[in-house]
C-alpha positions as CSV (number, residue, x, y, z in Angstrom):
1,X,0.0,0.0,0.0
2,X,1.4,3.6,-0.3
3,X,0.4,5.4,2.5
4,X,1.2,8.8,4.0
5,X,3.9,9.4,6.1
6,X,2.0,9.5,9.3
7,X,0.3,6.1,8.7
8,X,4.1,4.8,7.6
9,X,5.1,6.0,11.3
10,X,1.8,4.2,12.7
11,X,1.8,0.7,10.5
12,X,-1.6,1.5,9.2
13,X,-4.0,2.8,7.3
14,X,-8.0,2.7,6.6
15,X,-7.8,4.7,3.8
16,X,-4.2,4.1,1.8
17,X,-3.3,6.4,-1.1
18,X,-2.5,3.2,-3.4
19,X,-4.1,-0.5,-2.7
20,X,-3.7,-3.9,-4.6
21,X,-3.5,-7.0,-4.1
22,X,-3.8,-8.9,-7.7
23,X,0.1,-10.0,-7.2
24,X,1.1,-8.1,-10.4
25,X,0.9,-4.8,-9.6
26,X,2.5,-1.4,-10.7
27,X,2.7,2.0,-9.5
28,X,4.4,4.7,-11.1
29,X,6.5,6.9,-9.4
30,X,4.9,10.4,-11.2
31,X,6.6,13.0,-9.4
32,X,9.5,14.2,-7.1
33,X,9.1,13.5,-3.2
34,X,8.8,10.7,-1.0
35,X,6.6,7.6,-1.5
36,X,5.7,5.6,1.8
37,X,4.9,1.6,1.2
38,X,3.6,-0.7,3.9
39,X,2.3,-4.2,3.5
40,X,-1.2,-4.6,3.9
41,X,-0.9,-7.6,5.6
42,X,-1.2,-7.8,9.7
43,X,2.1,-7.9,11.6
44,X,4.4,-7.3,8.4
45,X,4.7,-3.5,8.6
46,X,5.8,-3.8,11.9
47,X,8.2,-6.5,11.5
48,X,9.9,-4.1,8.9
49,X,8.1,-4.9,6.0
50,X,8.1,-1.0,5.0
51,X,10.2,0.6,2.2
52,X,10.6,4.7,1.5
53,X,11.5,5.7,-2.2
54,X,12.8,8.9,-2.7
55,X,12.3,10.6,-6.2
56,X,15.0,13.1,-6.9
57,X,14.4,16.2,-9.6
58,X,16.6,15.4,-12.3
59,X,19.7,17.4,-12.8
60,X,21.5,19.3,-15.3
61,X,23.8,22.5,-15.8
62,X,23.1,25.4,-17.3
63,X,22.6,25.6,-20.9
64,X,21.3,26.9,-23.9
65,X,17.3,27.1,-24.6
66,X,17.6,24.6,-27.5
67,X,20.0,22.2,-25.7
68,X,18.2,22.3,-22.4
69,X,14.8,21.0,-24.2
70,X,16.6,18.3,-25.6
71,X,18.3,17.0,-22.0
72,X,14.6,17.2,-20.3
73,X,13.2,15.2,-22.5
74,X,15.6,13.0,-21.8
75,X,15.7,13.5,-18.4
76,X,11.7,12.7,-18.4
77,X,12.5,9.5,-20.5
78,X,15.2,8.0,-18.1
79,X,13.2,9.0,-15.0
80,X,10.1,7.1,-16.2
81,X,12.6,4.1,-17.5
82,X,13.7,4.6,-13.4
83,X,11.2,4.1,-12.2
84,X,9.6,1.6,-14.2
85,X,13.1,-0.7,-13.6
86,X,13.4,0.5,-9.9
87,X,9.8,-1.0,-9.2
88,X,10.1,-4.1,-11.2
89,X,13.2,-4.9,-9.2
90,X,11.5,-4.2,-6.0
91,X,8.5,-6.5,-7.1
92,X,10.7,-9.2,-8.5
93,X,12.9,-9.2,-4.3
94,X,8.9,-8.7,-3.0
95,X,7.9,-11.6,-5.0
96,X,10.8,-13.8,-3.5
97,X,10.2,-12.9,0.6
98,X,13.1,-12.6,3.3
99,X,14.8,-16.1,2.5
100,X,18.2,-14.6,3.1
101,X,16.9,-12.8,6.1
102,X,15.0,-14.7,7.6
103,X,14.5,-18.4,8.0
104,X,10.3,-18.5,6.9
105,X,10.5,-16.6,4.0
106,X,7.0,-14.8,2.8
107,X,5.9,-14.9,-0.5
108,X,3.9,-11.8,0.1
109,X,5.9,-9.5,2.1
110,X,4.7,-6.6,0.6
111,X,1.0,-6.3,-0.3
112,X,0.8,-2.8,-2.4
C-alpha cells in the first residue's frame, strides 16, 4: 500500500493512497518527493516490512534554450525508465520474501 507518512510512522492505514493485491501490480513513481509503502498484511509493517523511495528532480547544468529542451526530455524519459526498472526490481525481491533474512521466508511481504 502507499500510504502517508504518518500512517508509515503508525503501521496502518484505513484509507491508503494506493491499494492492490492482484500479485502483479505497478505503481508509477509520477513526481519528485517521497513515496511511503507498507504491506497490507497484519504484523508485516511492523516487523519491517516498509520501504521509503525517494524521487529526486533530475539534474542538469546550465545551458542553452535549444539544448536544455533536448536533455529534459531525456531526463523525463530515463526517470520514467527509473522508475519503471526500480519497481520491477523491487517487485521481483517482494515476490521472492526474506529467504536470506529470515529463516520462513513470505511470499507476500509486501502487499501494495
Amino acid at each position: 500500500m502507499v500510504v502517508t507518512k504518518d500512517e508509515y510512522e503508525k503501521c496502518h492505514s484505513a484509507h491508503p493512497i494506493f491499494f492492490s493485491n492482484n500479485g502483479v501490480t505497478v505503481f508509477t513513481l509520477d513526481r519528485p518527493g517521497l513515496f511511503y509503502f507498507i504491506s497490507g498484511v497484519s504484523g508485516h509493517c511492523e516487523r519491517g516490512q516498509k520501504m521509503i523511495i525517494k524521487v529526486l528532480e533530475p539534474a542538469s547544468p546550465p545551458q542553452s534554450a535549444d539544448q536544455n529542451e533536448q536533455k529534459n526530455d531525456a531526463a523525463v524519459a530515463m526517470a520514467a525508465i527509473t522508475s519503471a526498472t526500480l519497481m520491477s526490481c523491487i517487485m521481483s525481491f517482494v515476490g521472492h520474501g526474506y529467504s536470506d533474512l529470515d529463516p520462513n521466508p513470505v511470499s507476500d511481504m509486501l502487499m501494495i
